[in-house]
Backbone as ProteinMPNN parsed JSONL, in Angstrom:
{"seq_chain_A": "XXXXXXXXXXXXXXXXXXXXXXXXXXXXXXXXXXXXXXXXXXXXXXXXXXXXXXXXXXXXXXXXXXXXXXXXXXXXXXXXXXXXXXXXXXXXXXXXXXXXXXXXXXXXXXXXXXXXXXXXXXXXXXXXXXXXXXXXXXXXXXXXXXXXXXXXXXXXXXXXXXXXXXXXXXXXXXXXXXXXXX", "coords_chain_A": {"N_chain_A": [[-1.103, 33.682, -34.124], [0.13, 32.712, -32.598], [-1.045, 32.822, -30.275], [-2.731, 30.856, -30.777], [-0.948, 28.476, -30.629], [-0.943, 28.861, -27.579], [-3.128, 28.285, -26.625], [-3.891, 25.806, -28.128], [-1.906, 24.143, -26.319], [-2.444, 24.34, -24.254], [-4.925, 23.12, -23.994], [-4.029, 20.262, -24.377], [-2.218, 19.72, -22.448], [-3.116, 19.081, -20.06], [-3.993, 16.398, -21.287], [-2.108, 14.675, -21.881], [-0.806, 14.722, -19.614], [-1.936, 12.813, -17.818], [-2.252, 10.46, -15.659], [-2.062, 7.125, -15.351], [-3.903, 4.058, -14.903], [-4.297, 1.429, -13.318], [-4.666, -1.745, -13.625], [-5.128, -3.933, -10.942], [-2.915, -6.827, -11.076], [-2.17, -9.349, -8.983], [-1.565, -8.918, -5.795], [0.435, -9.218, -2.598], [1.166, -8.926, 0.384], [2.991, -9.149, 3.082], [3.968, -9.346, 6.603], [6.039, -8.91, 9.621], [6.738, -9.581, 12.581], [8.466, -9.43, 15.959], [8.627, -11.509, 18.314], [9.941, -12.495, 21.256], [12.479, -12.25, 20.403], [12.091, -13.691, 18.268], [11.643, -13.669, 14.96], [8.081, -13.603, 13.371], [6.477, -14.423, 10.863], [3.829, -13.289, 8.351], [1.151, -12.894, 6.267], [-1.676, -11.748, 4.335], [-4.158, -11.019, 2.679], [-6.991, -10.6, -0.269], [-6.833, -7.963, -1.481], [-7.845, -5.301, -2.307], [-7.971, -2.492, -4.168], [-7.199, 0.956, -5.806], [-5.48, 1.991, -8.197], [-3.52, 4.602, -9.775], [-1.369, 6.046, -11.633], [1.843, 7.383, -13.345], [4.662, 7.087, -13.979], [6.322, 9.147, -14.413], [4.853, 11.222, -13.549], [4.819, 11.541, -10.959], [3.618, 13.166, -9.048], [1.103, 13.745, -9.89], [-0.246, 10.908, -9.293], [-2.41, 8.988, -7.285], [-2.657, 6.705, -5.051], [-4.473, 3.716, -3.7], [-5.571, 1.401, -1.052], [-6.384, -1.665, 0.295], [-6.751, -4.475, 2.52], [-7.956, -7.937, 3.16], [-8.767, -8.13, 6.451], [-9.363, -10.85, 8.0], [-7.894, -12.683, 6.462], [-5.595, -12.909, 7.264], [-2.813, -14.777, 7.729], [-0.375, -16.297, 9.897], [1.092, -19.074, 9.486], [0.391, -20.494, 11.558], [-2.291, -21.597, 13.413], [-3.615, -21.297, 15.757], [-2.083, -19.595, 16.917], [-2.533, -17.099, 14.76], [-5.422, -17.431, 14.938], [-5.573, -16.056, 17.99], [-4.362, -13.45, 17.475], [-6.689, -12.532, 15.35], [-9.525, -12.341, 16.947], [-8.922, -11.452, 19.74], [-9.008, -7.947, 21.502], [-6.776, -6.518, 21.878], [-5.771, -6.812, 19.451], [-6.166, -7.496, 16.178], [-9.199, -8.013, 15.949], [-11.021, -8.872, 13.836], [-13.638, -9.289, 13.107], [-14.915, -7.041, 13.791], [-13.375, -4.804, 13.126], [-12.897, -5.358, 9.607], [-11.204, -4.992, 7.593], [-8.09, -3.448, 6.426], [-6.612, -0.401, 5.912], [-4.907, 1.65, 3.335], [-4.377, 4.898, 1.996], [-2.701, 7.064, -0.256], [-1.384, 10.257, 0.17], [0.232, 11.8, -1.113], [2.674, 11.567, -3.519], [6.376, 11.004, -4.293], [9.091, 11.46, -6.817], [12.322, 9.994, -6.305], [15.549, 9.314, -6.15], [15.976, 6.67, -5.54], [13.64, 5.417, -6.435], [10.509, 5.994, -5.555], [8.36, 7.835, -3.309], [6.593, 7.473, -1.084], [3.41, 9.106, 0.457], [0.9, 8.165, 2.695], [-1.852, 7.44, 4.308], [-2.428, 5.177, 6.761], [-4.896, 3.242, 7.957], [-6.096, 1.292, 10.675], [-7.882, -0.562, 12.679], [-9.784, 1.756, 13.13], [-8.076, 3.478, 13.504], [-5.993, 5.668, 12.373], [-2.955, 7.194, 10.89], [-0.179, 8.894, 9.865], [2.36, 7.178, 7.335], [5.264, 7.161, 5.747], [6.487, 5.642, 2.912], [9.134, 4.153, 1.278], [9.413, 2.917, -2.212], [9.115, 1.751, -5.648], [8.753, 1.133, -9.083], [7.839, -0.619, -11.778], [8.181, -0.806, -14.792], [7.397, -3.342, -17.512], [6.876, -3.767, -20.608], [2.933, -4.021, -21.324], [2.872, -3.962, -18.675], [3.317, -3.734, -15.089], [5.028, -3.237, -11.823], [4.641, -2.564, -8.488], [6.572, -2.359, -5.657], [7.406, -1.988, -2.006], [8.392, -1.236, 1.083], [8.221, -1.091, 4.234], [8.649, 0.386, 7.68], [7.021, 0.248, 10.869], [5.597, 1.641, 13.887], [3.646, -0.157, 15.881], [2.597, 0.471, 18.359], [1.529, 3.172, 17.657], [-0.744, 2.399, 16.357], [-2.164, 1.837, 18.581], [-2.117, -1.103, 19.075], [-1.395, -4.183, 19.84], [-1.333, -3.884, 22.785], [0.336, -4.247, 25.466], [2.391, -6.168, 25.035], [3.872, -9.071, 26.196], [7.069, -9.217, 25.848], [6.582, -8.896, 23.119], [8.044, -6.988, 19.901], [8.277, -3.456, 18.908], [8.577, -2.452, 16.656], [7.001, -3.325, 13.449], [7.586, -4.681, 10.495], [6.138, -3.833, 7.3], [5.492, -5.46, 4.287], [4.747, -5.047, 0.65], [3.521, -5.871, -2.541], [2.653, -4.952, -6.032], [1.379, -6.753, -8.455], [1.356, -5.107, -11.605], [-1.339, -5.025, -14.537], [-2.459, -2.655, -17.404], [-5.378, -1.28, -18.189], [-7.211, -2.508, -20.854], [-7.913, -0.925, -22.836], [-5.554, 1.156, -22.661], [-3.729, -0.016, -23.405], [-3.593, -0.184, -25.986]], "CA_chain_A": [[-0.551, 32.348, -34.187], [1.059, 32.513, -30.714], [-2.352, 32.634, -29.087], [-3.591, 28.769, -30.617], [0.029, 27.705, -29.804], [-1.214, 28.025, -26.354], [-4.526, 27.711, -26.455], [-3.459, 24.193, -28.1], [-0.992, 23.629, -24.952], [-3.514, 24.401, -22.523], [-5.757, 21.751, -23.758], [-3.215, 19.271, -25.122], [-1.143, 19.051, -21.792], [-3.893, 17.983, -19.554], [-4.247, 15.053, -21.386], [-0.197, 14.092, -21.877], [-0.521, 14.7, -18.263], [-3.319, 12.036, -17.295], [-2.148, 9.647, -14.964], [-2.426, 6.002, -16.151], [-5.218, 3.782, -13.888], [-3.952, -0.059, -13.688], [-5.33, -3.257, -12.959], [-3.952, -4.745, -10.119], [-3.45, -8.784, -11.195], [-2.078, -9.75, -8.255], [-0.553, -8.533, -4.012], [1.029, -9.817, -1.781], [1.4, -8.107, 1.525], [3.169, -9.408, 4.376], [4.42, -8.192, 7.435], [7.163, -9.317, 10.05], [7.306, -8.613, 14.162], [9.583, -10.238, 16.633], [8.434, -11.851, 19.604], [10.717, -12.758, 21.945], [13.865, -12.1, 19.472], [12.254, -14.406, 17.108], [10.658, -13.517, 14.151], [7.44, -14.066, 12.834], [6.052, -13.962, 9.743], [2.355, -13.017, 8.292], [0.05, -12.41, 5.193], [-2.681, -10.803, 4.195], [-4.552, -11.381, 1.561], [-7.979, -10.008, -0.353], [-6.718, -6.473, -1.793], [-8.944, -4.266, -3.392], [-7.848, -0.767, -4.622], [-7.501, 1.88, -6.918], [-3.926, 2.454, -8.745], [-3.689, 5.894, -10.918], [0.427, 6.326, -11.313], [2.256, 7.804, -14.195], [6.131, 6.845, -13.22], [6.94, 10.738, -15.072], [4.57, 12.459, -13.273], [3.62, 10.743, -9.827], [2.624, 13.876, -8.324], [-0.831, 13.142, -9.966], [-1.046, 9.567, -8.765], [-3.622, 8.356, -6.349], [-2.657, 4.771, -4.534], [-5.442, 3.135, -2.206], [-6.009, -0.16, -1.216], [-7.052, -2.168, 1.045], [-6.806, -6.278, 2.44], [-9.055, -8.62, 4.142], [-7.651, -8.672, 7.74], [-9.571, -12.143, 8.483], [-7.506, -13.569, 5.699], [-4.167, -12.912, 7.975], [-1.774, -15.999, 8.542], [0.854, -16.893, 10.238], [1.285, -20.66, 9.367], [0.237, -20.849, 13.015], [-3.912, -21.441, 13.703], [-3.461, -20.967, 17.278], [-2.054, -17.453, 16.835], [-3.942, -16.484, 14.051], [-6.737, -17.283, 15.887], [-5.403, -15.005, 19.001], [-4.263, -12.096, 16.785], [-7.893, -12.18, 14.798], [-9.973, -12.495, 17.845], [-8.639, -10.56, 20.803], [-9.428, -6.993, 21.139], [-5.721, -5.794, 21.435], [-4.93, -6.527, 17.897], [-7.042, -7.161, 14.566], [-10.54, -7.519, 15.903], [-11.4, -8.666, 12.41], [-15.236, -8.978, 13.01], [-15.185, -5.533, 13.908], [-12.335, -3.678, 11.742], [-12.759, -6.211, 8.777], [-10.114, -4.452, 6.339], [-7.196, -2.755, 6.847], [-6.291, 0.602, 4.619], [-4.045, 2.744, 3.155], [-4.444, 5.873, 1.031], [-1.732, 7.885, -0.517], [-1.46, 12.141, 0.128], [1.508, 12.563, -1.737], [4.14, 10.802, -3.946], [7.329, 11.845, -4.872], [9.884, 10.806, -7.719], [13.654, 9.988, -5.651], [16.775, 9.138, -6.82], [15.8, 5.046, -5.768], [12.219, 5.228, -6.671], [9.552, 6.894, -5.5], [8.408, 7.987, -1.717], [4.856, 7.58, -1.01], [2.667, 9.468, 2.151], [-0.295, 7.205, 2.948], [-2.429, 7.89, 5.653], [-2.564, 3.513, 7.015], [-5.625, 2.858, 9.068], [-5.912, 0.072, 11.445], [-8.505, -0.18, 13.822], [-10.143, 2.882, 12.953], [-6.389, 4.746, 13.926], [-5.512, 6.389, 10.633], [-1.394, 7.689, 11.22], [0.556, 8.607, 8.262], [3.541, 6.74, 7.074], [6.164, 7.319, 4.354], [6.688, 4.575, 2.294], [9.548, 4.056, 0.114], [9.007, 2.059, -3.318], [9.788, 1.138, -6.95], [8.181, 1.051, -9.716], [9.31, -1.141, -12.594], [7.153, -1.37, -16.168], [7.693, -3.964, -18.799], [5.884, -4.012, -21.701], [1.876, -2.895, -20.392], [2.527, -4.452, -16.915], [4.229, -3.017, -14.285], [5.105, -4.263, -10.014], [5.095, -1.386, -7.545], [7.422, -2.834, -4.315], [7.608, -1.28, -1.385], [8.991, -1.829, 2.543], [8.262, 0.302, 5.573], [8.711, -0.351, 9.702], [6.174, 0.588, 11.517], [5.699, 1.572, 15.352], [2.791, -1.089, 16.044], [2.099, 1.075, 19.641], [1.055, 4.197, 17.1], [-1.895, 2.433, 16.242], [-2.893, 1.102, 19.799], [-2.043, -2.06, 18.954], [-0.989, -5.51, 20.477], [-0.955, -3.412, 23.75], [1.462, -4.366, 26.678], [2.158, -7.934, 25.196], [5.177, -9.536, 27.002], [7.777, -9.849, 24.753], [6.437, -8.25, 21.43], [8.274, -5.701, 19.455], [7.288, -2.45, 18.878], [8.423, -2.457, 15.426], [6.814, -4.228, 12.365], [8.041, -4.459, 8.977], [5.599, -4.373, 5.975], [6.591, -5.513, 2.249], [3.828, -5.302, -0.069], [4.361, -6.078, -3.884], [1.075, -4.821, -6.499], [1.476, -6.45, -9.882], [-0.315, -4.49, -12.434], [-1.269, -4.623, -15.937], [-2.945, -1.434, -17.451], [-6.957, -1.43, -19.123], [-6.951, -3.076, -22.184], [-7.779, 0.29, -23.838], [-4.44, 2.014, -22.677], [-2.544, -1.023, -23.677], [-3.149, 0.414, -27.333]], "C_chain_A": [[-0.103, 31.88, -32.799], [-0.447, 32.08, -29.833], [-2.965, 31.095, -29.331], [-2.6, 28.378, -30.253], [-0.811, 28.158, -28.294], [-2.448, 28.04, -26.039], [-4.565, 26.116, -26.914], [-2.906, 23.468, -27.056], [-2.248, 23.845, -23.917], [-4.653, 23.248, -22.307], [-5.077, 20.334, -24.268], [-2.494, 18.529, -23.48], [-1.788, 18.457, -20.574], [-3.782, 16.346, -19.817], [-2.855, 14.455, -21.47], [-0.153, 14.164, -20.113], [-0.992, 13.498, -17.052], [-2.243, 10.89, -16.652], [-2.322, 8.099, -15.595], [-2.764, 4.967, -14.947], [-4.708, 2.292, -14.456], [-5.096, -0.919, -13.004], [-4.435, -3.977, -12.159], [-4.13, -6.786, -10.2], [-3.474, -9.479, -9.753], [-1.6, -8.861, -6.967], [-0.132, -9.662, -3.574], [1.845, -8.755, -0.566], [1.632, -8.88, 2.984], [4.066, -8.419, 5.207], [5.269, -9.013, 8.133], [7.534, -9.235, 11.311], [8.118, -9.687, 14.916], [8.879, -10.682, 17.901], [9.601, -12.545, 19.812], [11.977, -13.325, 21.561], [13.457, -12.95, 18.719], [11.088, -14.034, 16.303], [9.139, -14.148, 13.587], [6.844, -13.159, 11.966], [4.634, -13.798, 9.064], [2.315, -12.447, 7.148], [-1.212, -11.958, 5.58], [-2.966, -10.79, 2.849], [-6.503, -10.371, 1.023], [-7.567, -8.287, -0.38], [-7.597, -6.083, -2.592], [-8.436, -2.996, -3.262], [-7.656, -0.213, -5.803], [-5.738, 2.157, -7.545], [-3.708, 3.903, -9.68], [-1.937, 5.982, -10.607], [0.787, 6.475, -12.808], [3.618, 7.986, -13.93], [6.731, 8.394, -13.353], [6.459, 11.749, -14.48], [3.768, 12.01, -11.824], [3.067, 12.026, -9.099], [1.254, 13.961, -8.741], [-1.537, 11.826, -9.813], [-1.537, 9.804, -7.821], [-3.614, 6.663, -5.986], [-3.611, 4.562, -3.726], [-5.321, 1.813, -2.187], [-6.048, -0.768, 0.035], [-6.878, -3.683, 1.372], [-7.723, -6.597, 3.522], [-8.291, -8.804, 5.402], [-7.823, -9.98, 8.596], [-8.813, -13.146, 7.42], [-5.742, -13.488, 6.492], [-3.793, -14.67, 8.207], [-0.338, -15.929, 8.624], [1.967, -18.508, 10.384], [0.837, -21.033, 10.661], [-1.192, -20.546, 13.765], [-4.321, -20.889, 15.219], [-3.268, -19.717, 17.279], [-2.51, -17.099, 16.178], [-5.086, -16.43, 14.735], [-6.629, -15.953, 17.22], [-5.567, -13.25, 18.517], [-6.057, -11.643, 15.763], [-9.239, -11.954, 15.761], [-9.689, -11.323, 18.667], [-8.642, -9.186, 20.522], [-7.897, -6.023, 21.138], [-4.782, -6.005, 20.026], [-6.17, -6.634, 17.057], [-8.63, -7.09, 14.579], [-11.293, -7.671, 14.544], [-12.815, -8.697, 12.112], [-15.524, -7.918, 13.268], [-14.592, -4.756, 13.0], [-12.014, -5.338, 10.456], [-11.409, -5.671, 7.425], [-8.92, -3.745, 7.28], [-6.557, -1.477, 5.639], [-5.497, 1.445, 4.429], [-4.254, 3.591, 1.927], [-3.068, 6.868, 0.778], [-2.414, 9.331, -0.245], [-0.763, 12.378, -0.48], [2.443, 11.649, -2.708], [4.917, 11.732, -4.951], [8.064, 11.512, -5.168], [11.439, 11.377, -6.16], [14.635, 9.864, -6.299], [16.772, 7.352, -6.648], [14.424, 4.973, -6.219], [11.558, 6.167, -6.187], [9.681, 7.059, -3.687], [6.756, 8.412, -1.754], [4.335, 8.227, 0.571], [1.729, 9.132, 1.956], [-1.112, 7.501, 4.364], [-2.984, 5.875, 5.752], [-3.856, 3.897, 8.219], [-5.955, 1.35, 9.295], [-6.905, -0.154, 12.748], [-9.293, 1.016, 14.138], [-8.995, 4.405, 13.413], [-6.257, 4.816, 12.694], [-4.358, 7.272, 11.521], [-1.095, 7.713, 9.335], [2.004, 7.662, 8.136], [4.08, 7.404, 5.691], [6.518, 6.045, 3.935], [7.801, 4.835, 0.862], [9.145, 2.566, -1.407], [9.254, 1.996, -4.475], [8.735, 0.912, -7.348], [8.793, 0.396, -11.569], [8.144, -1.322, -13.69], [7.949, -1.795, -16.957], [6.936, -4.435, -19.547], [4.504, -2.909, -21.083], [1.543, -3.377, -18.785], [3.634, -3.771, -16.559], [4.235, -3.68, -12.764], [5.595, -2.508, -9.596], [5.502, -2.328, -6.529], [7.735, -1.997, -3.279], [7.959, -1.873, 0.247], [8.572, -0.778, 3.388], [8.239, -0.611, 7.09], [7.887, 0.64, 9.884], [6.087, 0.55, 12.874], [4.198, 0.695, 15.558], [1.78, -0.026, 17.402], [1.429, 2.518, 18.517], [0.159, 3.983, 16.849], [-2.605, 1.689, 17.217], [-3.034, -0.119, 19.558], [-1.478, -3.225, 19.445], [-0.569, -5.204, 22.264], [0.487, -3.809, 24.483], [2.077, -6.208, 26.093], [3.725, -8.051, 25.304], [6.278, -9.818, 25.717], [8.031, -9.606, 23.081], [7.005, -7.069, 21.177], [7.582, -4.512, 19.212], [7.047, -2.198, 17.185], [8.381, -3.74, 14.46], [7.102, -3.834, 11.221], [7.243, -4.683, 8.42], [6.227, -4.135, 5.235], [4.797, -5.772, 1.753], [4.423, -5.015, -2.002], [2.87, -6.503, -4.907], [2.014, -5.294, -8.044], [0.335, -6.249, -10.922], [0.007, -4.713, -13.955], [-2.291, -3.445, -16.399], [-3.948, -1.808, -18.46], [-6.605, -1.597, -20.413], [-7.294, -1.575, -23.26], [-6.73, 1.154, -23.919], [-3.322, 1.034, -23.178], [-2.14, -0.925, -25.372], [-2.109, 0.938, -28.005]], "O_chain_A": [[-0.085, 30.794, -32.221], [-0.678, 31.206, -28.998], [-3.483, 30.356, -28.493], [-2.81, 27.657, -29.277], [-1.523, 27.186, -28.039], [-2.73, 27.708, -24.887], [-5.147, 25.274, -26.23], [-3.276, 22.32, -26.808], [-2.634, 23.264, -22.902], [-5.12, 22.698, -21.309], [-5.812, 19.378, -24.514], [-2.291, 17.33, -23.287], [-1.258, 17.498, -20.013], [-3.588, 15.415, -19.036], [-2.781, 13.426, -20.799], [0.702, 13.507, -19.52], [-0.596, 13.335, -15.897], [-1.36, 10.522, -17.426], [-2.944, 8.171, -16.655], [-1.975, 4.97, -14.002], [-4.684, 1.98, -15.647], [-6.003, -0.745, -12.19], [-3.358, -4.491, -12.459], [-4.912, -7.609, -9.723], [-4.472, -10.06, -9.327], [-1.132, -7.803, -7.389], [-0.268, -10.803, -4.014], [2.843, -8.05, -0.714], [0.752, -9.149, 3.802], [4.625, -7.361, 4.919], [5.5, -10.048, 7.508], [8.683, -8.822, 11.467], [8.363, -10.769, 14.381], [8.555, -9.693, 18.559], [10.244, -13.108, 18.927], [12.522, -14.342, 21.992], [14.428, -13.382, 18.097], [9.913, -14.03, 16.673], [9.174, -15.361, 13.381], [6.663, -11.941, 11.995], [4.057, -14.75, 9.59], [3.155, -11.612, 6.809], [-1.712, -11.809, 6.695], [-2.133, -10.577, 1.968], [-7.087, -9.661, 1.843], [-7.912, -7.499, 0.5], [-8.01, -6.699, -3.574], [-8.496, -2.434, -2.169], [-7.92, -0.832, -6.834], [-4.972, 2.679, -6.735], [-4.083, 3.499, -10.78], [-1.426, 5.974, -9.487], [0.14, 5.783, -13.595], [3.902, 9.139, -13.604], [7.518, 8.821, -12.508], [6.954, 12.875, -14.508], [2.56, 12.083, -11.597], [1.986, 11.879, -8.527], [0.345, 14.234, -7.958], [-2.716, 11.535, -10.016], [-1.249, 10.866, -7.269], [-4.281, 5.738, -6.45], [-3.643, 5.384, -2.81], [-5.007, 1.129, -3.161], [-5.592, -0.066, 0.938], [-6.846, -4.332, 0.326], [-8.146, -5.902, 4.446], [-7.297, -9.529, 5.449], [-7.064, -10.344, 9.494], [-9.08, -14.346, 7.488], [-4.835, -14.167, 6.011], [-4.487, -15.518, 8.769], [0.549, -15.641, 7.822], [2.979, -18.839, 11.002], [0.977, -22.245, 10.828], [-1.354, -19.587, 14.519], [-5.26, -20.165, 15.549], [-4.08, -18.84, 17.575], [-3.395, -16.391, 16.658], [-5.649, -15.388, 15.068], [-7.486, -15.077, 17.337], [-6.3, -12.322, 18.859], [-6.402, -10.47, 15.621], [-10.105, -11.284, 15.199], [-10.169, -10.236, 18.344], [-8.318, -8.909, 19.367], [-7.848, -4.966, 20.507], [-3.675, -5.599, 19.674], [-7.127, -5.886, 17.257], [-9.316, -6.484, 13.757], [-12.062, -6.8, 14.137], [-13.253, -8.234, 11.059], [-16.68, -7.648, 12.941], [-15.204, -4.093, 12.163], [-11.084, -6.136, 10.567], [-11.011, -6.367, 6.491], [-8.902, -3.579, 8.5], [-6.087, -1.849, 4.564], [-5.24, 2.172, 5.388], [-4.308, 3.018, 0.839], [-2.503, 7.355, 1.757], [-3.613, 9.575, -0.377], [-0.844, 13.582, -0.724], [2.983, 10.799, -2.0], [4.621, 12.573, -5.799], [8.607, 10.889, -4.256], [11.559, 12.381, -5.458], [14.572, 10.5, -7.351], [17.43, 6.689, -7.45], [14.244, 3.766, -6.381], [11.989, 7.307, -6.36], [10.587, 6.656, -2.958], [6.074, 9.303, -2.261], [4.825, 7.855, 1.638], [1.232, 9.624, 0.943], [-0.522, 7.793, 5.404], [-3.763, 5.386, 4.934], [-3.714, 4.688, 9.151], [-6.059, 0.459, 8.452], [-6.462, 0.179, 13.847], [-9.486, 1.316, 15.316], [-9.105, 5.624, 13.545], [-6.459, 3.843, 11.967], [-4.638, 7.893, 12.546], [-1.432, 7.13, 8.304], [2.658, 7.594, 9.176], [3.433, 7.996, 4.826], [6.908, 5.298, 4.832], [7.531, 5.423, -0.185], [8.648, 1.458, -1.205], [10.365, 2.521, -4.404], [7.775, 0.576, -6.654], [9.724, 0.791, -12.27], [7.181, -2.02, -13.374], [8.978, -1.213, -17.301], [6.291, -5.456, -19.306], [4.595, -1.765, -20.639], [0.567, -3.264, -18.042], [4.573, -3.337, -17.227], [3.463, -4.613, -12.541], [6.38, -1.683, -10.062], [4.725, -3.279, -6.444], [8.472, -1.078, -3.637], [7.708, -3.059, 0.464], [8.655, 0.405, 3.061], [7.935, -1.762, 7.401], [7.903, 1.71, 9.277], [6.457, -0.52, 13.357], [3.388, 1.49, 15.079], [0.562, 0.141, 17.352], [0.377, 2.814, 19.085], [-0.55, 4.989, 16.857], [-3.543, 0.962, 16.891], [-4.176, -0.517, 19.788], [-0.311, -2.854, 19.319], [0.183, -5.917, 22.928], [1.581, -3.619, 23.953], [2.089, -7.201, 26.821], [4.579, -7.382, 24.722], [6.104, -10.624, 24.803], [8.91, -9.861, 22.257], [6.747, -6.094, 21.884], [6.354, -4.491, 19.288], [6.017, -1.911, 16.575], [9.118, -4.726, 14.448], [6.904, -2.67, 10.875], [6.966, -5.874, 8.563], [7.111, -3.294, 5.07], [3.927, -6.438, 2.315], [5.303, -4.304, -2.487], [2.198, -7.533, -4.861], [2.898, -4.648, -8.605], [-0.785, -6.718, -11.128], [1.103, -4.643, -14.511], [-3.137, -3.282, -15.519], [-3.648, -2.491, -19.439], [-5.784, -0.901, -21.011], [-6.791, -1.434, -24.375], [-6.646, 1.911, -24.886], [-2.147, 1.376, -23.307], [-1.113, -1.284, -25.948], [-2.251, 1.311, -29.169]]}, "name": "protein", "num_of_chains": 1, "seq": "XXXXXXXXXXXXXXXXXXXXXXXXXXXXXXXXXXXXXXXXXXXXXXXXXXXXXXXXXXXXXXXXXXXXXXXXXXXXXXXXXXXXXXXXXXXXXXXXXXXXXXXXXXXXXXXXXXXXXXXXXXXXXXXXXXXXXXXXXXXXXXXXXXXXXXXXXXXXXXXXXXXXXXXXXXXXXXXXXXXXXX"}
């Protein structure tokens, strides 16, 4: 009797274990750097990725995703134009996306803590990302914030005046495949 008890558990807890794979409805990913003590502000738009997260058991999620980096604005055509163009920042006819993959996540005491390997320019660095995860009903919003050293990914080189650190906020709302919504 003991031996199907866990021969039942052995194939039972796989599946109680399975990760749950969303649909992302909507992003929204901006970012935040300072020139010359004054802020400016920027989007990014055109995400595409993969979500797998199970709030109980994130060490088997899998985050990726991805935005169009020619869809960047700054309410400001002139600099958009500079920052999409010029070869010390987005280069967007050349590095057309911008990406981040998770290595790791790990339940906290505020939410979660994500390790992403961000590439930018073909520089792939890791970051830690803290974040939240909030489900109601079969939708859910992952939120998250991180600063970033901008010079780590050879970026906006020597420019007079520009910070080193940028803030991203990105904010995925998901609802989950109409077959898990059962």
């Amino acid at each position: 009797m003991i031996k199907y008890l866990l021969l039942t558990a052995c194939i039972v807890a796989p599946i109680l274990l399975k990760a749950q794979t969303w649909n992302v409805q909507t992003a929204s990913t901006a970012f935040q750097a300072s020139m010359f003590g004054a802020d400016v502000d920027g989007t990014f738009k055109g995400f595409k990725g993969t979500i797998v997260f199970d709030p109980t058991h994130p060490e088997a999620a899998s985050i990726s995703g991805s935005v169009d980096a020619a869809t960047l604005s700054t309410n400001n055509s002139l600099r958009d134009r500079h920052l999409k163009e010029k070869d010390q920042f987005f280069e967007v006819a050349k590095y057309p996306r911008i990406a981040m993959k998770s290595t790791k996540i790990e339940k906290t005491a505020a939410g979660y803590t994500g390790t992403f390997d961000l590439t930018l320019k073909m520089v792939t660095k890791k970051v830690t990302i803290p974040f939240t995860f909030t489900k109601t009903g079969p939708n859910g919003v992952i939120k998250g914030t991180v600063e970033i050293n901008r010079k780590d990914w050879k970026f906006g080189g020597n420019t007079l005046g520009m910070s080193d650190k940028v803030k991203l906020d990105f904010e995925l709302n998901l609802s989950a495949p109409v077959s898990e919504n059962k």
